[in-house]
C-alpha positions as CSV (number, residue, x, y, z in Angstrom):
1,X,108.4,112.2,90.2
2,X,111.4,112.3,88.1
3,X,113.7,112.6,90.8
4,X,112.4,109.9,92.9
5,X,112.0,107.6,90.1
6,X,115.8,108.4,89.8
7,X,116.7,108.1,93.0
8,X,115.3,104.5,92.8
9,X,117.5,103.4,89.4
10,X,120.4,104.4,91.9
11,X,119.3,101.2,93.9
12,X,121.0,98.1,92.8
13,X,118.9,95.8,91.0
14,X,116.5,98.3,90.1
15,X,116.1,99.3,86.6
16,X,114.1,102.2,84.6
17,X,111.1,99.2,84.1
18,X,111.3,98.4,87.7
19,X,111.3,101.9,89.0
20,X,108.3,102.5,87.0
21,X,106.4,99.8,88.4
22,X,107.9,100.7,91.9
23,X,106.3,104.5,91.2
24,X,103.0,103.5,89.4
25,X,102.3,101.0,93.1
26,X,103.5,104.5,95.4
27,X,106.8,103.6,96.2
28,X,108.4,106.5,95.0
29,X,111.7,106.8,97.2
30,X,114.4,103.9,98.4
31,X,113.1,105.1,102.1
32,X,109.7,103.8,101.1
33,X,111.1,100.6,99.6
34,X,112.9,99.9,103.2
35,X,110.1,101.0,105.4
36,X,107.4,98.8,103.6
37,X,110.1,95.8,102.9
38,X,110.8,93.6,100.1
39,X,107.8,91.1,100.3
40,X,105.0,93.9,100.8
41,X,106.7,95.6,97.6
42,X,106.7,92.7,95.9
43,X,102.9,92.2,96.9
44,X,101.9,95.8,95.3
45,X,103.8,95.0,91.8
46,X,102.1,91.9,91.5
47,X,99.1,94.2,91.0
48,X,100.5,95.9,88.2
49,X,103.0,93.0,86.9
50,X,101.1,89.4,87.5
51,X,104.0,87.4,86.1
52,X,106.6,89.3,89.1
53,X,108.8,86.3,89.7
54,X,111.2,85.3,93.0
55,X,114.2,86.8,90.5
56,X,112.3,90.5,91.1
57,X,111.6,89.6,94.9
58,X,115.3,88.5,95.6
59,X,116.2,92.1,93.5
60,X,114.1,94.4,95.8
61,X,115.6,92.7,98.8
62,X,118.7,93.1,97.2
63,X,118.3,97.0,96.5
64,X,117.1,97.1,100.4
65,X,120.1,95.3,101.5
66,X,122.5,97.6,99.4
67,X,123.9,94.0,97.3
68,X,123.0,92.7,93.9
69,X,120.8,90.3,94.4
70,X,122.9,87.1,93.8
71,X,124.9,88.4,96.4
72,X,122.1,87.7,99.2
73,X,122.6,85.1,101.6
74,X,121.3,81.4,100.5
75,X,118.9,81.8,103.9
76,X,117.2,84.7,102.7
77,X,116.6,83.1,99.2
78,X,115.0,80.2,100.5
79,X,113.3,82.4,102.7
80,X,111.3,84.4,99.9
81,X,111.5,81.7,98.0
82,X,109.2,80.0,100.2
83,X,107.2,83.5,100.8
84,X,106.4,83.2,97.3
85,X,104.9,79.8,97.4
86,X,102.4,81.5,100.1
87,X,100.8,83.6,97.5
88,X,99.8,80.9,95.3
C-alpha cells in the first residue's frame, strides 16, 4: 500500500490526508483515479469524508488533468460545480 499511497502524493493536489482517503475508498494508484474519473472519486470519499467540498472535486480533476487545480479551465469548474449541486 505504501507505494501506491505514494505514488498518489506525487499527483498534484493530492496530499498524505487525501491519498489516505483515496486508499481507504480502493483507489490505490493515479491509473485508478483516471480510469474511474474525478466525479465517481469524489462520489466514494464522500463515503468516508461527508463534508468533501467542490475545492476537493476541482483537486482530483486537477491531479487527473496533470494541473493544480486553479489552473483548470473556468468550463470545467462550473461543470463540477454544478455536478455537485446534483448530489444534494
Amino acid at each position: 500500500m505504501a507505494t501506491n499511497f505514494h505514488q498518489l502524493t506525487l499527483l498534484p493536489n493530492i496530499g498524505k490526508v487525501v491519498a489516505e482517503k483515496l486508499v481507504q475508498v480502493g483507489i490505490e494508484s493515479p491509473e485508478q483515479l483516471k480510469s474511474i474519473g474525478s466525479k465517481n472519486a469524489f462520489i466514494r470519499l464522500r463515503t468516508v469524508d461527508p463534508g468533501a467540498c467542490l475545492s476537493m472535486l476541482c483537486g482530483l480533476e486537477g491531479a487527473i488533468q496533470g494541473v493544480r487545480w486553479h489552473s483548470l479551465e473556468k468550463s470545467k469548474k462550473e461543470e463540477l460545480k454544478e455536478f455537485i449541486k446534483t448530489l444534494h
